[in-house]
C-alpha positions as CSV (number, residue, x, y, z in Angstrom):
1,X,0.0,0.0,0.0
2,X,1.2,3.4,-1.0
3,X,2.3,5.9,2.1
4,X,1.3,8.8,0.7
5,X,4.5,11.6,0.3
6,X,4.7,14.2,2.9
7,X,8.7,15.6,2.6
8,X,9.6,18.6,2.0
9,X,11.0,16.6,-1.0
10,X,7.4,15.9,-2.8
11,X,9.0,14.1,-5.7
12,X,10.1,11.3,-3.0
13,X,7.5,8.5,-3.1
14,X,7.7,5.5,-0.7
15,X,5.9,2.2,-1.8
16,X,5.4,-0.7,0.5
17,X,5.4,-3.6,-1.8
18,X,2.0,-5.8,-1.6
19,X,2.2,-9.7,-1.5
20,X,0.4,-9.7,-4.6
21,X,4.1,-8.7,-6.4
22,X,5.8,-11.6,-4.9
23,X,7.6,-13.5,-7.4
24,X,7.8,-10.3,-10.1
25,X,11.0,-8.5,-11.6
26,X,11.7,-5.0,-10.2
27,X,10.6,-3.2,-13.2
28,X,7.1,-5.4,-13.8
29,X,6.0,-4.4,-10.1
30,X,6.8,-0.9,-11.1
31,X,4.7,-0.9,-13.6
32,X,1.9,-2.3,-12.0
33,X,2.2,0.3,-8.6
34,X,2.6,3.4,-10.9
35,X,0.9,2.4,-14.3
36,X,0.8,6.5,-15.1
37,X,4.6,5.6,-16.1
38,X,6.0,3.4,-19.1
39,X,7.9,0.6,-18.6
40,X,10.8,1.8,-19.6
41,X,11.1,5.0,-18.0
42,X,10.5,2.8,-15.1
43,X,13.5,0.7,-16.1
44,X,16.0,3.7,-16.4
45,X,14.7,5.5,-13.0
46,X,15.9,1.9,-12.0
47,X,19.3,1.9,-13.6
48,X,20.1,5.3,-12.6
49,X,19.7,4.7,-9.5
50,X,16.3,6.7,-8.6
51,X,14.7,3.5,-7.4
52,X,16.0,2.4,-4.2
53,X,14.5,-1.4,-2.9
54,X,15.0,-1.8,0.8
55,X,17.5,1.3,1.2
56,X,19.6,0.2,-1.9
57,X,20.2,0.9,-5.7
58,X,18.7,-2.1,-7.8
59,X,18.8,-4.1,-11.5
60,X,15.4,-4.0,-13.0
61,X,15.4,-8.1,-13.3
62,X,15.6,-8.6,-9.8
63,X,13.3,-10.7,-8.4
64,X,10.6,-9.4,-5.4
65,X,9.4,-11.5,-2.7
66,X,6.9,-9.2,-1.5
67,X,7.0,-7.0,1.5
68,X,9.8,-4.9,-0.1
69,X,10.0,-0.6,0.8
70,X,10.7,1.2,-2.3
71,X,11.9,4.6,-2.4
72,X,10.9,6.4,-5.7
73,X,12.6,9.6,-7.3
74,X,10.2,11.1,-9.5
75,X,11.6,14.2,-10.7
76,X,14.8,14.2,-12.1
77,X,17.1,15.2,-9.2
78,X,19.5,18.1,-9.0
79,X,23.3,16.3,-11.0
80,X,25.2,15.3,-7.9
81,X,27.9,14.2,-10.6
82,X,29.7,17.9,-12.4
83,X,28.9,19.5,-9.2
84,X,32.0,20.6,-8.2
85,X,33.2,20.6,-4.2
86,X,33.4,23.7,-2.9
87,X,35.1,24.7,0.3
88,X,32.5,27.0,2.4
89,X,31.8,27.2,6.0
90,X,28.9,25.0,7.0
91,X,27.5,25.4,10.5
92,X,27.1,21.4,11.2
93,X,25.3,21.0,14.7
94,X,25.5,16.9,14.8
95,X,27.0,14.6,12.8
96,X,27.5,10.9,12.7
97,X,28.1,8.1,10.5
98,X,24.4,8.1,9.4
99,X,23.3,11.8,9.1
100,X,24.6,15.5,9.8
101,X,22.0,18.4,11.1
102,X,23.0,21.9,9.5
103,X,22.0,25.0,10.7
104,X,21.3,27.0,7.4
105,X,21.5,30.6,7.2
106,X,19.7,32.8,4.8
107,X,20.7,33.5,1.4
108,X,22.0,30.0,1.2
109,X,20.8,27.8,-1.9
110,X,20.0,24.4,-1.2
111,X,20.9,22.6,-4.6
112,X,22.5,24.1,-7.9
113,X,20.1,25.2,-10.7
114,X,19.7,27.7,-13.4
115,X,21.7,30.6,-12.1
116,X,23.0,28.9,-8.5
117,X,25.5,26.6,-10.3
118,X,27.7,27.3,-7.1
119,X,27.8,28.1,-3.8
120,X,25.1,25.9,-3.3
121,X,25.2,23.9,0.3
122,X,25.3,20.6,-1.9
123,X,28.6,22.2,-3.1
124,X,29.7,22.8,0.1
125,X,28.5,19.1,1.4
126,X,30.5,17.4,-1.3
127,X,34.3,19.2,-0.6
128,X,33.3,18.6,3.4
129,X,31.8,14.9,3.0
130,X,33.1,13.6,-0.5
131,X,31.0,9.9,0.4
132,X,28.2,12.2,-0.1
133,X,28.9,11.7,-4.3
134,X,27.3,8.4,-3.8
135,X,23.9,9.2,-2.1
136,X,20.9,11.0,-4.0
137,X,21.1,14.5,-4.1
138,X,24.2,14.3,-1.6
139,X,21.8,13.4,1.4
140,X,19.3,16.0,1.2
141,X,16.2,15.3,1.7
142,X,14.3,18.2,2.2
143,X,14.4,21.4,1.4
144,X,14.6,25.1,3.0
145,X,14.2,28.3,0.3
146,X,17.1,29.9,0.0
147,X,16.2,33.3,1.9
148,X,14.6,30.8,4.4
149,X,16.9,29.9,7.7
150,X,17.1,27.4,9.9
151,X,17.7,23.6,10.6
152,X,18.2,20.5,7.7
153,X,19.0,16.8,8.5
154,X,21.0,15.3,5.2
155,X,21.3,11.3,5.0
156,X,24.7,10.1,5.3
157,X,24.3,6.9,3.3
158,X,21.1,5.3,1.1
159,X,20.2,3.3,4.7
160,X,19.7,6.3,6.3
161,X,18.2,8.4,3.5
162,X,15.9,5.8,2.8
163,X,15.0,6.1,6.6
164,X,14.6,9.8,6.8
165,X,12.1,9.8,3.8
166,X,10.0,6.9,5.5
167,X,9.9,8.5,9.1
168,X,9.2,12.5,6.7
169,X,6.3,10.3,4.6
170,X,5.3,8.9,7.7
171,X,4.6,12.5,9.4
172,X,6.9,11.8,12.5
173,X,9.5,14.1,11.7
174,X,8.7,17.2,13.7
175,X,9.4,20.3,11.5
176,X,8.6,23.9,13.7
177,X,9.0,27.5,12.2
178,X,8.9,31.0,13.5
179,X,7.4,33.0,11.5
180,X,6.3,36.8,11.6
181,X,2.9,37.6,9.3
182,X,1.0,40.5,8.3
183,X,-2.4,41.0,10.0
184,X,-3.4,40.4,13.8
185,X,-3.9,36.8,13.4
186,X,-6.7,36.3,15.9
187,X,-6.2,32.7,17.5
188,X,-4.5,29.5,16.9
189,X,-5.7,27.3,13.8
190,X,-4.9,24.8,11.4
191,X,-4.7,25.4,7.5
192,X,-5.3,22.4,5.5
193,X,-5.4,23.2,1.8
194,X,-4.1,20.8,-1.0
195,X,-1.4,22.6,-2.9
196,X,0.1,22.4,-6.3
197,X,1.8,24.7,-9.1
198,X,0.0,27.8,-9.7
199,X,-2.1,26.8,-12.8
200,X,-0.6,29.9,-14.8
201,X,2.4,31.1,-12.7
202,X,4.6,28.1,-13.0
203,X,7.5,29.9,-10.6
204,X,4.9,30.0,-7.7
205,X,2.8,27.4,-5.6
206,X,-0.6,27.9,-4.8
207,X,-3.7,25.9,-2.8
208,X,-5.5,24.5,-5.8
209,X,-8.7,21.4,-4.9
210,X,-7.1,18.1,-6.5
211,X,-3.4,19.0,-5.3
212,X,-1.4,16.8,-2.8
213,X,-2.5,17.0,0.6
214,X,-0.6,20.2,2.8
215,X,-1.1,20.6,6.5
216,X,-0.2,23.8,8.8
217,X,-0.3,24.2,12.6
218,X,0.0,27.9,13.2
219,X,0.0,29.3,17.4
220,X,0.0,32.9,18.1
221,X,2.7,33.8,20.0
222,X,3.0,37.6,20.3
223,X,1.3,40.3,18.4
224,X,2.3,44.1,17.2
225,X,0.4,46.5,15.6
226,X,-0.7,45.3,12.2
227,X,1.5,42.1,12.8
228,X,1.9,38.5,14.5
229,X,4.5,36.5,15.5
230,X,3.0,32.5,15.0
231,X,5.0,29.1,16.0
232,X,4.3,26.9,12.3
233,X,4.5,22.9,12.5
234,X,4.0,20.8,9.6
235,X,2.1,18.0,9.0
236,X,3.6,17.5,5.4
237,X,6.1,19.8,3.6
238,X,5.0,21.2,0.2
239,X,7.6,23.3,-1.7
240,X,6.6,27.1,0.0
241,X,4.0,25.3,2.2
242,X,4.0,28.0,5.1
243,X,4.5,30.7,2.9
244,X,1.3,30.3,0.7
245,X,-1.0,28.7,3.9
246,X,0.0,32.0,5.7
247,X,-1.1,33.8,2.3
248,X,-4.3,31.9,1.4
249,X,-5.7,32.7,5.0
250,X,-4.8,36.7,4.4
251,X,-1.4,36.7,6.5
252,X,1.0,36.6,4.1
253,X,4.9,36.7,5.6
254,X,6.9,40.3,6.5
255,X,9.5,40.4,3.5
256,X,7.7,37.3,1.0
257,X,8.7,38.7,-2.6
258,X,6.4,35.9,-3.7
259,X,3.7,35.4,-1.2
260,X,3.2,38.8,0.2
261,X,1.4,42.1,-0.7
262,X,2.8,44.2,-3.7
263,X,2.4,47.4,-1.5
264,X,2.9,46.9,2.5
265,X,0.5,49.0,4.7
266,X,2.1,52.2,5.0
267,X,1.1,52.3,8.7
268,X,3.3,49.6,9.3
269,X,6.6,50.2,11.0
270,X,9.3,50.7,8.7
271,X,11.4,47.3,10.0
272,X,8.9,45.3,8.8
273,X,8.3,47.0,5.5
274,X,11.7,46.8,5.1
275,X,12.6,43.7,5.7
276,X,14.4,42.0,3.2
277,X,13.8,38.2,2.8
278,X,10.2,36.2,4.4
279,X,10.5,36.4,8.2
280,X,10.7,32.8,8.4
281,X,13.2,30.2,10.7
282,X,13.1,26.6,11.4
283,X,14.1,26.9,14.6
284,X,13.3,23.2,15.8
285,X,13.6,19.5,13.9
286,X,13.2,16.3,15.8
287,X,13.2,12.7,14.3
288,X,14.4,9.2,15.1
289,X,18.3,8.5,14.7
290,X,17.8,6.2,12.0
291,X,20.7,3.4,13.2
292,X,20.2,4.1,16.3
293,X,16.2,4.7,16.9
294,X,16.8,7.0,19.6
295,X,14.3,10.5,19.6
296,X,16.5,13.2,18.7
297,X,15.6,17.1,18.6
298,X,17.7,20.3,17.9
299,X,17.0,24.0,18.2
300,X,18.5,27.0,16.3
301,X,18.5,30.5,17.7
302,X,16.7,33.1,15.5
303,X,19.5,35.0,12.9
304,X,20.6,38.2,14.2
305,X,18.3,40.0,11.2
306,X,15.2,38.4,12.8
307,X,16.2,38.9,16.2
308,X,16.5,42.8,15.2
309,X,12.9,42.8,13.5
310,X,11.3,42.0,16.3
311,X,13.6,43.8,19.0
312,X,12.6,47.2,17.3
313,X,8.6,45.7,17.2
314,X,8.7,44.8,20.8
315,X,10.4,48.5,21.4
316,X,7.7,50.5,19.7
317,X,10.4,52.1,16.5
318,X,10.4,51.5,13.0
């Protein structure tokens, strides 16, 4: 039975293998769990290695006997192979022979793309961790926006990734934001709205009925004039989840180029209309060590920028 995906990572898809696929290659029990896909793009997702069965990298021939986990890559991933190391400072909290817990500031880019071809952290996690070559996307296995800061777990090994995906997909890895939005958000609530790509902005997210399922805790913890500072936990992790939840219930983020008004009220104070990236920290992550299965959490202090937006809120100026 498919577990349905709910990393940061949407293109991960776990399947548990039903006994009804005992006895069938690799690539035939593919074909029957996601019929929306040929055979043979099946069979090269398998030989290029975005097929994991049980953790690791597979032939399309092998045999199943049933009960198998299979860890799908849907989308092509960001090329771990011409990414060239790069030596950078990386602020690494834990790490251990199964995963490493970064604390990621803003105006870092996560993986290389059109226009980030370095300086990315992937570059950075390949000079520091060069076994990282051999894993999917280098380990990383979720996501924070670039002008977004705050904590990321990356997979040491396909054992481990292959863990971390399960226990995100699974909704037991504890993911909580800080966040300061526009408007006097009146009490604590959830937002549950499917998302998906804007129908006709392709660069942007948006809630849209038929998308994949996207879940937001939001708690008020302090409010200003015109503003509120809310705690956000996810229950799944779309791309820009928090961002457009926050927007779609008319409390956009301070500083969202995307998500946020064209025009900030003009009564706001001028730290806030200022600001220049979305007000937005994962301050706290907490999962199970995946050799281990001991409960593990971390906490990152809010950036100094942050810190500074609200000091002058809580003082009155701006």
């Amino acid at each position: 039975m498919e577990v349905e995906a709910a990393a940061a990572e949407e293109d991960w898809r776990l399947l548990s293998l039903p006994e009804d696929c005992c006895g069938l290659r690799l690539d035939q029990a593919l074909a029957r769990l996601l019929p929306e896909h040929s055979r043979s793009r099946l069979q090269n997702w398998i030989r290029d290695g975005r097929v994991l069965v049980d953790g690791a990298a597979s032939d399309p021939k092998r045999k199943l006997r049933g009960g198998e986990t299979l860890v799908v890559l849907e989308e092509e991933p960001p090329p771990v192979v011409g990414v060239e190391p790069e030596d950078m400072a990386l602020d690494i909290l834990f790490e251990d022979d199964a995963l490493l817990v970064i604390a990621k500031p803003a105006g870092l880019v996560v993986h290389p793309g059109s226009g980030n071809w370095s300086g990315t952290l992937m570059n950075g996690l390949l000079f520091r961790y060069p076994g990282l070559a051999g894993v999917p996307r280098a380990g990383i296995v979720h996501r924070l926006d670039k002008d977004t800061s705050g904590l990321m777990v990356v997979a040491r090994s396909l054992p481990a990734q292959t863990d971390l995906v399960r226990q995100m997909q699974a909704r037991t890895v504890k993911r909580q934001y800080l966040a300061l939005a526009w408007g006097e958000v009146a009490r604590d609530g959830l937002v549950d709205a499917p998302m998906a790509r804007h129908p006709t902005q392709r660069t942007k997210m948006a809630v849209v009925p038929g998308g994949k399922a996207a879940r937001t805790h939001y708690k008020v913890l302090e409010r200003f004039p015109g503003l509120t500072l809310v705690e956000c936990s996810l229950e799944t992790g779309r791309t820009h989840q928090i961002r457009v939840h926050m927007a779609s219930i008319k409390h956009p983020l301070v500083g969202d180029p995307v998500y946020g008004p064209r025009h900030p009220p003009l009564a706001a104070p001028a730290v806030a209309r200022t600001f220049p990236r979305q007000a937005l920290h994962a301050f706290r992550l907490g999962l199970t060590h995946p050799v281990s299965g001991e409960a593990m959490s971390w906490e990152m202090a809010l950036p100094e920028d942050f810190q500074e937006l609200l000091r002058a809120l809580r003082e009155g100026g701006g």
